[in-house]
C-alpha positions as CSV (number, residue, x, y, z in Angstrom):
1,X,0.0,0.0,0.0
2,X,1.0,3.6,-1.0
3,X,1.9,5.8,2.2
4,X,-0.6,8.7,2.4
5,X,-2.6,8.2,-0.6
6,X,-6.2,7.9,-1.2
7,X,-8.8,5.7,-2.7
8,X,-6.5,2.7,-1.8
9,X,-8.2,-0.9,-1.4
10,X,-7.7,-3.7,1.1
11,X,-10.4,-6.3,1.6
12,X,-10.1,-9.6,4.6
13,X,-12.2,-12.7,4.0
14,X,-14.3,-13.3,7.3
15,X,-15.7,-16.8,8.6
16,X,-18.1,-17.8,10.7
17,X,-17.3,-18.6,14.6
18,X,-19.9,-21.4,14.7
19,X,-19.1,-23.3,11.7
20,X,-16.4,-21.6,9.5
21,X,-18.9,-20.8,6.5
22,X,-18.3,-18.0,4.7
23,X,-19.6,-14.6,6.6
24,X,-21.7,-12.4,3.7
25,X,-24.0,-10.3,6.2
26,X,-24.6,-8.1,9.0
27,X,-22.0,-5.2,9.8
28,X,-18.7,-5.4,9.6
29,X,-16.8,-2.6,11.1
30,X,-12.8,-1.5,10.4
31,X,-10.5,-0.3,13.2
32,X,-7.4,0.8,12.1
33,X,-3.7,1.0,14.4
34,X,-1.0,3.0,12.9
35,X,2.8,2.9,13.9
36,X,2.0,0.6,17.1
37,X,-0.7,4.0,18.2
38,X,-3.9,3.9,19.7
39,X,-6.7,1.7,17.6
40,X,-10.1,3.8,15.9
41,X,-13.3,2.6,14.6
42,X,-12.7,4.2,11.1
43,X,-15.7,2.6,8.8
44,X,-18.1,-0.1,7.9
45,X,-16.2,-2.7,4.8
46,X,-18.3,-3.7,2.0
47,X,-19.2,-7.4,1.4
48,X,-17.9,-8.2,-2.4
49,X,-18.7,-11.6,-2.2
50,X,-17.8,-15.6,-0.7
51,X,-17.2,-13.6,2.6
52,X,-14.8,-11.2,1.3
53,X,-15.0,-8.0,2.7
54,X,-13.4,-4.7,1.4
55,X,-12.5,-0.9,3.2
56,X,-11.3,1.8,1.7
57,X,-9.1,3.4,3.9
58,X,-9.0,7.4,4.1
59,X,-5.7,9.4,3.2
60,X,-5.1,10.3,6.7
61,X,-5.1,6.3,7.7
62,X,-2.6,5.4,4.9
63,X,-0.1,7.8,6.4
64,X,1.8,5.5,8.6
65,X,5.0,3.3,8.4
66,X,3.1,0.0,9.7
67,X,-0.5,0.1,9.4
68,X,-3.1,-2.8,11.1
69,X,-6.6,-2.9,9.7
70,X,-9.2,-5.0,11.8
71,X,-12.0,-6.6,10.5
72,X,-15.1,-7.0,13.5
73,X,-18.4,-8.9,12.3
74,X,-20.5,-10.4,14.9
75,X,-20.6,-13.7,13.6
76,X,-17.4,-13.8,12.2
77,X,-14.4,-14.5,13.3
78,X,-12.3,-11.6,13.3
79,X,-9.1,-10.9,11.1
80,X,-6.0,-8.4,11.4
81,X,-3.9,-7.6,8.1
82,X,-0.4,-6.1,8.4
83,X,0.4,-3.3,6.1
84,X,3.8,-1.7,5.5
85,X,3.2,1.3,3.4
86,X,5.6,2.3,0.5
87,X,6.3,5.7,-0.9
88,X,6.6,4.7,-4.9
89,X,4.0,3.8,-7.0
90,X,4.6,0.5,-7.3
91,X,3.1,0.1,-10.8
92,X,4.9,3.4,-12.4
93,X,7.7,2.6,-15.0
94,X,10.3,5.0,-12.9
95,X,10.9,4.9,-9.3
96,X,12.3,8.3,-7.6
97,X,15.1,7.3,-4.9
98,X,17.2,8.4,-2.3
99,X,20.4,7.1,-2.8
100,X,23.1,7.2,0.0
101,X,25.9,5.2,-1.2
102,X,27.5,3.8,-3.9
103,X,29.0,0.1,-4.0
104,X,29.2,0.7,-0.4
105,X,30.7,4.4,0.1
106,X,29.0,7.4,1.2
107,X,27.8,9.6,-2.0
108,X,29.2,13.6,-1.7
109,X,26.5,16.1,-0.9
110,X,25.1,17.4,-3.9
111,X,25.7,20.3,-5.9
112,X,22.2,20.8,-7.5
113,X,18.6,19.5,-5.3
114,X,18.0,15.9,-6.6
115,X,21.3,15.4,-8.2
116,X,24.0,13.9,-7.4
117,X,28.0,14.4,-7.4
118,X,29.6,11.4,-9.0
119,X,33.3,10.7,-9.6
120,X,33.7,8.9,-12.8
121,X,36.9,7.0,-13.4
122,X,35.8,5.8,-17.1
123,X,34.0,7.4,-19.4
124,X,33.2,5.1,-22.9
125,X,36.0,2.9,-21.8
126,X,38.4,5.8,-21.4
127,X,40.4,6.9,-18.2
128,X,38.9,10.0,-17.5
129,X,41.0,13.4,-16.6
130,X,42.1,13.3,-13.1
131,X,41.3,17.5,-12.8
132,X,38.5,17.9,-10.9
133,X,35.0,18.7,-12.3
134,X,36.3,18.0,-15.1
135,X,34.8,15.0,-17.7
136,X,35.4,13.4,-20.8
137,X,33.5,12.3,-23.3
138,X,33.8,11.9,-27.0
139,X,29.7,12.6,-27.7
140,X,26.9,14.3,-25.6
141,X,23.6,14.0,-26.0
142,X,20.5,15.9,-24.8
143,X,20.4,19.4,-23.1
144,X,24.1,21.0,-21.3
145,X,23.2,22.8,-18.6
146,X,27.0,24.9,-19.1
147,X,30.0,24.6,-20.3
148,X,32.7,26.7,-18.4
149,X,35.6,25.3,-20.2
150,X,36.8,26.0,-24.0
151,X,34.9,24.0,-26.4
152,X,36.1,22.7,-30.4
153,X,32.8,22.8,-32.5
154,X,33.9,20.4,-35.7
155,X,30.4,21.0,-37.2
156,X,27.6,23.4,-35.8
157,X,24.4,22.2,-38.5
158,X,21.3,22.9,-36.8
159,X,21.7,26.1,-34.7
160,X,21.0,29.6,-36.5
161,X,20.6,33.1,-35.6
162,X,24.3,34.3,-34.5
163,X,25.5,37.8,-34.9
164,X,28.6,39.2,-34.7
165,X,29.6,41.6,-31.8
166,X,29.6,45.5,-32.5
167,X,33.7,45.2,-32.0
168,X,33.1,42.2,-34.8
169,X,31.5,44.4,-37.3
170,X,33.8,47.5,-36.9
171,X,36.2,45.4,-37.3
172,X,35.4,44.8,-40.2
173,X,35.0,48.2,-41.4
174,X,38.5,49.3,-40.2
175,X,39.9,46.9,-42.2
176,X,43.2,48.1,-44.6
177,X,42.1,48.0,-48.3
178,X,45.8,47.1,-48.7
179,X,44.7,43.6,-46.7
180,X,41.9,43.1,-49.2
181,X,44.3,41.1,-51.8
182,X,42.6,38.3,-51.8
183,X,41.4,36.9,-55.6
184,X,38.2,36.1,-55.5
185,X,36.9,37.6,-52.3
186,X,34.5,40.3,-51.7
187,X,36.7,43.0,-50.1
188,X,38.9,42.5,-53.0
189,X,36.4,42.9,-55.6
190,X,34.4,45.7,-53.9
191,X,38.2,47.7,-53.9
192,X,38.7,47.3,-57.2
193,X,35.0,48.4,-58.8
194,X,35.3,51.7,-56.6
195,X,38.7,52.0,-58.0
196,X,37.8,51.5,-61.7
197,X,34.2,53.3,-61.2
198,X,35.8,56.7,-60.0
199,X,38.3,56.5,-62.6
200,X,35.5,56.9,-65.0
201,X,34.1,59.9,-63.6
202,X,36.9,62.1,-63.6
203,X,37.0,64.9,-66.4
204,X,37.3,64.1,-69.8
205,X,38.4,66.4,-73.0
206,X,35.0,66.3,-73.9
207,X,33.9,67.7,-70.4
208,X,31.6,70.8,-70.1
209,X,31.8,73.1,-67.1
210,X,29.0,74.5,-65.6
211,X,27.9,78.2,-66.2
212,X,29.5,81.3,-65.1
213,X,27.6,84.1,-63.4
214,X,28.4,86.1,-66.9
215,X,26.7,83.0,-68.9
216,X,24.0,82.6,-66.7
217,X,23.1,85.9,-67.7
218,X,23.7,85.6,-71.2
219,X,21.1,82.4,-71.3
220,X,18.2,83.9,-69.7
221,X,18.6,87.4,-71.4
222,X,19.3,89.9,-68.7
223,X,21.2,92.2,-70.4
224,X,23.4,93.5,-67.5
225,X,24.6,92.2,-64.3
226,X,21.9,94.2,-62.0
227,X,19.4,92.2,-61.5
228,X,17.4,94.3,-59.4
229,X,17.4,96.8,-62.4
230,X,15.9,94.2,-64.5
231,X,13.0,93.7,-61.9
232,X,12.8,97.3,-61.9
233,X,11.6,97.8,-65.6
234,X,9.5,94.8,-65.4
235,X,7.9,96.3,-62.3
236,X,7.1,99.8,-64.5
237,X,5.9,98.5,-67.1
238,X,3.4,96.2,-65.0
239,X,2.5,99.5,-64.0
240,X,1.7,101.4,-67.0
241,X,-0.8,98.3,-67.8
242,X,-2.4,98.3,-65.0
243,X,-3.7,101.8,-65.4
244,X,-4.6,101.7,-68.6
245,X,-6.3,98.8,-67.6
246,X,-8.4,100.2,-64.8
247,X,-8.8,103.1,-66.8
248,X,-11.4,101.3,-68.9
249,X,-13.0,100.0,-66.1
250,X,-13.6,102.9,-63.8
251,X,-16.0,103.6,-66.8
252,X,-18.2,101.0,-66.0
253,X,-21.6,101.4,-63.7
254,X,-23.3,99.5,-61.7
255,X,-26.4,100.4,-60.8
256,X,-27.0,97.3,-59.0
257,X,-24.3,95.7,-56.8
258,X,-22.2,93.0,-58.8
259,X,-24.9,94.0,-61.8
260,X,-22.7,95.2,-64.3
261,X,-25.4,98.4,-66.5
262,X,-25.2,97.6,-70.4
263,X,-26.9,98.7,-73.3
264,X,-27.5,96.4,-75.9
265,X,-26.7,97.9,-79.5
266,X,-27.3,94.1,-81.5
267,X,-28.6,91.1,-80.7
268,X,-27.8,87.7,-82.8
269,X,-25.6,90.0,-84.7
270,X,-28.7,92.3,-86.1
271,X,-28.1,95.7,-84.6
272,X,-31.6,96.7,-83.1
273,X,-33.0,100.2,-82.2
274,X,-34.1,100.5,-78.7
275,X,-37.8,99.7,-79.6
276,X,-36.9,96.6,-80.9
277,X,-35.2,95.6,-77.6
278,X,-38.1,96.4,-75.8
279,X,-40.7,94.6,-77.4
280,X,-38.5,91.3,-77.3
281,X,-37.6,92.1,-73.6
282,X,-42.0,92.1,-73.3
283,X,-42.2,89.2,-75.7
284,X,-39.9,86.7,-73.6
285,X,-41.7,88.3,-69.9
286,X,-44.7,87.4,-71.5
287,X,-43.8,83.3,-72.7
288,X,-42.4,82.9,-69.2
289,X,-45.5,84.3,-67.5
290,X,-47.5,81.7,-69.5
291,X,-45.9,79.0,-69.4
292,X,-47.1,76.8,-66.7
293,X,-44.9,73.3,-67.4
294,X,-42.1,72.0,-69.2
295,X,-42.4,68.3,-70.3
296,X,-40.5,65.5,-72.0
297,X,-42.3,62.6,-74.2
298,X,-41.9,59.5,-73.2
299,X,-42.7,56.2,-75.7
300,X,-45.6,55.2,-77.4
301,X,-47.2,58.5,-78.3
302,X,-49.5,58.8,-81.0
303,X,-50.6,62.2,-83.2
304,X,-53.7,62.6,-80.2
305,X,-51.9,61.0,-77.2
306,X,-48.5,62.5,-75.7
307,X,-47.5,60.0,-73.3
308,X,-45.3,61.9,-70.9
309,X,-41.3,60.7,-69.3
310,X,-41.0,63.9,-66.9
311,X,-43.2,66.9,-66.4
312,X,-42.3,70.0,-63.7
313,X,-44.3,70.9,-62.0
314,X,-45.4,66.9,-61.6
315,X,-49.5,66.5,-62.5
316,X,-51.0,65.7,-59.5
317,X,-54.9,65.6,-60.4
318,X,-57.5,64.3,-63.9
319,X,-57.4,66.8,-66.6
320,X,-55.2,69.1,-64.4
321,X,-54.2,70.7,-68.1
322,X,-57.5,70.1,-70.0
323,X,-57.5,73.5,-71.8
324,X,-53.9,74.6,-72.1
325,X,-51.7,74.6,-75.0
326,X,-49.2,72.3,-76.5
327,X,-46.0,73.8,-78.2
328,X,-43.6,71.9,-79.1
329,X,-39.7,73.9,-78.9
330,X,-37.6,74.5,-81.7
331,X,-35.4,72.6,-81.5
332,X,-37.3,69.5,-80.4
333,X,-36.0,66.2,-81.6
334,X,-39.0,65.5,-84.5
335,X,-38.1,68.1,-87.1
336,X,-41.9,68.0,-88.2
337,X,-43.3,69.3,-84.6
338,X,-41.1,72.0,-84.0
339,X,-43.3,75.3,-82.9
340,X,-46.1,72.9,-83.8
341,X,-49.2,73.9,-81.2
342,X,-52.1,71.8,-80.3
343,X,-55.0,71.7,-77.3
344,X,-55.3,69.5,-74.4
345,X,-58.7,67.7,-74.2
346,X,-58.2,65.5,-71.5
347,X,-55.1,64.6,-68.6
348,X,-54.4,61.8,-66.9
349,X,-54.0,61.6,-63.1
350,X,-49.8,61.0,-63.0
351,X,-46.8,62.2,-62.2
352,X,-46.1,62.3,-65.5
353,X,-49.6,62.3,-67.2
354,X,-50.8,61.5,-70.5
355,X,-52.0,64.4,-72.2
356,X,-55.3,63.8,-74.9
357,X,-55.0,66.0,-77.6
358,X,-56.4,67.6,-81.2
359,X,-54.6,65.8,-84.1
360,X,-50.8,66.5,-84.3
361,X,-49.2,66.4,-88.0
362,X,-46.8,63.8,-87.0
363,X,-46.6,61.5,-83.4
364,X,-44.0,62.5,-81.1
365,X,-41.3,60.6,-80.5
366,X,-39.6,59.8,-77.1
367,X,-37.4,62.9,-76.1
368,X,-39.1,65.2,-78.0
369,X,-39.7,68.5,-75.5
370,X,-42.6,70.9,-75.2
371,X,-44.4,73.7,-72.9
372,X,-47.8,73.7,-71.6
373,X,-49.0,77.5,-72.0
């Protein structure tokens, strides 16, 4: 049995005191003694079967050295069982011990908890160095805590990651170009391209040199070497424009703020007197005055049906335009109804209503434009 562990097992087989038959009822109570110590009534055992009775013993009652379990039925007799506890599991594949000597000699205190200081004389058949802390071993496997001595690496193939030191690297730098000799290598090769590559810059016969002040000038045309008497001249004769400029347009009235007054001497190219003017101005205030919506035909019009695609303002009752006037603009699509005017008998109720009309020369055609007046 396992010292202080639970959910342990130990079972007696009872007879009876009369007769020796098996014992399979009544109450069978367990009193447990640990270490030689005063004896408790701990718990009733279980009958399994043919008189075999089992306990399971608490924790607390496993965590002794010697342990005595008694079984007590009153028709049985009864029956003591000796346990020695042990602190391994004895079904594990690994036991942990506490080992004290070796071949008879007292191990040395450790150096690290749980392991312990061994003197090896051979190592893979080898005498071993007689320094202290010190072993040999032609391979290691598994994890090295630390190495403190100096260690030969013959092949390193599965670490990665290093980097060189910042001393490493300037190193490197501060290296002689006269040491970089070496056919073949980098520093070598990187010497000689900077070598041949500023070679090739250097001036040539065919080399140009940059402008003077004096050419400078001569290229972008100032004629002298003042260029504040340049800017001067421009300046002036930015001036001179500019007032001849404004002098044109301090002539200008405005009657009106940002409403520039005009009077119009032509119009499409045909001078007209004033009278003229006028009766056009009262021409156009009158269309726009009667003009109560602008439409767009949609498809499948007819010469006495105008099915409308957009109307502002929207129709928004039956034979809201029963009355009013068709014209058809100018420049509609269908050559054939431009200025063409007809009368609205009837409207639908839409959006965009249908409009029944007197007898158009030709059916629109979707896109064509008109006004209702």
């Amino acid at each position: 049995m396992r010292k202080n562990v639970a959910s342990q097992v130990i079972s007696a087989h009872l007879i009876s005191k009369t007769d020796g038959s098996d014992v399979t009822s009544g109450t069978t109570t367990v009193y447990v003694t640990g270490n030689g110590g005063a004896q408790a009534s701990s718990g009733s055992a279980t009958h399994e079967g043919n008189g075999e009775w089992s306990y399971l013993p608490t924790q607390a009652e496993t965590n002794y050295d010697q342990i005595a379990f008694t079984f007590v039925n009153t028709s049985a007799v009864s029956v003591t069982l000796n346990v020695y506890t042990i602190g391994q599991d004895p079904t594990a594949a690994v036991f942990a011990a506490n080992t004290t000597q070796w071949l008879g000699g007292t191990i040395p205190s450790v150096n690290v908890t749980g392991v312990p200081l061994v003197d090896l004389k051979y190592t893979l058949g080898t005498i071993s160095p007689a320094t202290a802390g010190s072993v040999r071993a032609d391979s290691v496997t598994g994890a090295v805590g630390s190495v403190t001595a100096g260690v030969t690496v013959t092949t390193n193939n599965d670490k990665t990651g290093y980097g060189l030191s910042s001393a490493a690297v300037q190193a490197i730098w501060d290296a002689a170009t006269s040491a970089l000799s070496t056919v073949g290598s980098i520093g070598k090769w990187i010497v000689d391209k900077i070598d041949v590559v500023l070679s090739t810059r250097l001036a040539t016969s065919g080399y140009t040199a940059p402008l003077d002040a004096a050419g400078t000038r001569t290229a972008v045309g100032l004629a002298s070497a003042n260029l504040d008497t340049q800017l001067t001249a421009i300046d002036d004769y930015l001036d001179t424009e500019v007032a001849a400029i404004k002098a044109k347009t301090d002539q200008l009235t405005f009657t009106v703020a940002n409403v520039l007054d005009a009077n119009a001497l032509s119009v499409g190219g045909t001078v007209q007197t004033a009278g003229d003017i006028a009766a056009l101005i009262n021409a156009l205030a009158l269309y726009t005055t009667r003009i109560v919506a602008r439409c767009t035909v949609g498809s499948a019009s007819s010469t006495t049906s105008i099915v409308t695609s957009a109307c502002s303002p929207s129709g928004a009752a039956a034979d809201q335009f029963k009355g009013r006037i068709v014209v058809f603009d100018a420049a509609t699509t269908t050559a054939a109804l431009r200025g063409q005017a007809t009368d609205i008998t009837a409207s639908s109720n839409s959006a965009t209503p249908t409009l029944t009309v007197t007898a158009l020369t030709t059916a629109p055609a979707s896109g064509d434009t008109f006004s209702i007046a």
